[in-house]
C-alpha positions in Angstrom: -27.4 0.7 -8.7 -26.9 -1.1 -11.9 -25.5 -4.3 -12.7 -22.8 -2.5 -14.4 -21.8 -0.1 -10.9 -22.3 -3.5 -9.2 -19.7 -5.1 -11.3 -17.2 -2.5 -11.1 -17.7 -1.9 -7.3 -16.6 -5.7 -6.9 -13.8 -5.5 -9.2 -12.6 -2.9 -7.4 -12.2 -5.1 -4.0 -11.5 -8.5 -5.8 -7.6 -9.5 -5.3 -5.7 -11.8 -7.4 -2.8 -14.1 -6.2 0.6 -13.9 -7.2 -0.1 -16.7 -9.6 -3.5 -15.6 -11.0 -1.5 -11.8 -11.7 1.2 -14.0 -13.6 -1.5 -16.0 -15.4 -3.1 -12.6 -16.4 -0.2 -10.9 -17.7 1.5 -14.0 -19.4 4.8 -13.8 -17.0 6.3 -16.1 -14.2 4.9 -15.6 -10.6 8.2 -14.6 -9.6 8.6 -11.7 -11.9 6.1 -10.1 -9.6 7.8 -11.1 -6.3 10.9 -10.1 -7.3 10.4 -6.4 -8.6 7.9 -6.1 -5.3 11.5 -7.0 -3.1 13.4 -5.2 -5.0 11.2 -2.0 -6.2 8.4 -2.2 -3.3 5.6 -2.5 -6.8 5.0 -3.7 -9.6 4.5 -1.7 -12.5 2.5 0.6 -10.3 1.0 -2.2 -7.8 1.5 -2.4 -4.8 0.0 -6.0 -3.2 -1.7 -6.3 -0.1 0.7 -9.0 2.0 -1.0 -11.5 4.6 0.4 -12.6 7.4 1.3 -15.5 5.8 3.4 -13.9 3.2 1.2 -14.1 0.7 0.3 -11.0 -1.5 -2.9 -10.5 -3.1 -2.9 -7.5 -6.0 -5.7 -5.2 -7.0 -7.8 -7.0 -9.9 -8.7 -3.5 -10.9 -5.2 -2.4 -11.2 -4.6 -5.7 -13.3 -8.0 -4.8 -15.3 -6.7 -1.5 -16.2 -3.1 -2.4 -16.9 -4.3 -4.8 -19.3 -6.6 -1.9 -20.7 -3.4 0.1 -21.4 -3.9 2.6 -18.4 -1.1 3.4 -16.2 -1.3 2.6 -12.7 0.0 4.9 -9.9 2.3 3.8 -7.5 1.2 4.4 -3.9 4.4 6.0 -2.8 3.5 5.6 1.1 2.9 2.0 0.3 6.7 1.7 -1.2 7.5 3.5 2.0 6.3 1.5 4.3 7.8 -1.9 2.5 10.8 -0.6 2.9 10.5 0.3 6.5 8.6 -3.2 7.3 12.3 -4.9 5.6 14.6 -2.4 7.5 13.0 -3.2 10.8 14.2 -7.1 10.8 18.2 -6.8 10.1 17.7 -10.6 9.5 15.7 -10.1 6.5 17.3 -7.1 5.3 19.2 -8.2 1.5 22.8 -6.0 1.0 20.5 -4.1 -1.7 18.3 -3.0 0.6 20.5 -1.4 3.5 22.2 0.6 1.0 18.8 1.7 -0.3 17.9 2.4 3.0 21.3 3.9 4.2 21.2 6.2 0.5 17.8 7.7 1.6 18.9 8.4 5.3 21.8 10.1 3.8 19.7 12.3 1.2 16.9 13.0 4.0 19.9 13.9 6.5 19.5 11.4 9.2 22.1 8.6 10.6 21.0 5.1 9.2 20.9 2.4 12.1 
């Protein structure tokens, strides 16, 4: 393997934080937070989230943005976001059950 595959195999694993994907792409931390609430990505991304909260984002995905490459949303990912925030009504914003309630409606099943 050479030391280029090696340094593209790591990129491919290495995550960034919320802050260090800000700090990349010159915007506020919460820029990222909030269109990953609202959207379930970020242009494209979706983050890995800890159990702490945290989310961690695909330095690859960031690499290739920044190339001018477009970055494909996971669309299972957005999925199961969406699900994870519809399971806990606590947590569940206005925006989001009707989001949730809209796509029960189009699929043709009774929203909770």
């Amino acid at each position: 393997m050479t030391k280029t595959q090696i340094a593209l195999s790591n990129l491919s694993i290495a995550k960034l934080t919320t802050e260090e994907l800000a700090q990349r792409l010159r915007n506020r931390p919460q820029t990222a937070r909030a269109a990953y609430c609202r959207a379930g990505h970020y242009l494209g991304m979706v983050p890995t989230k800890l159990p702490s909260g945290r989310l961690l984002w695909d330095a690859g995905e960031v690499e290739a943005l920044l190339a001018g490459e477009a970055v494909q949303a996971d669309t299972a990912a957005i999925d199961e976001h969406f699900a994870r925030k519809a399971a806990n009504p606590a947590k569940l914003p206005e925006h989001i059950a009707r989001k949730v309630a809209a796509k029960c409606l189009i699929a043709g099943e009774v929203a909770n």
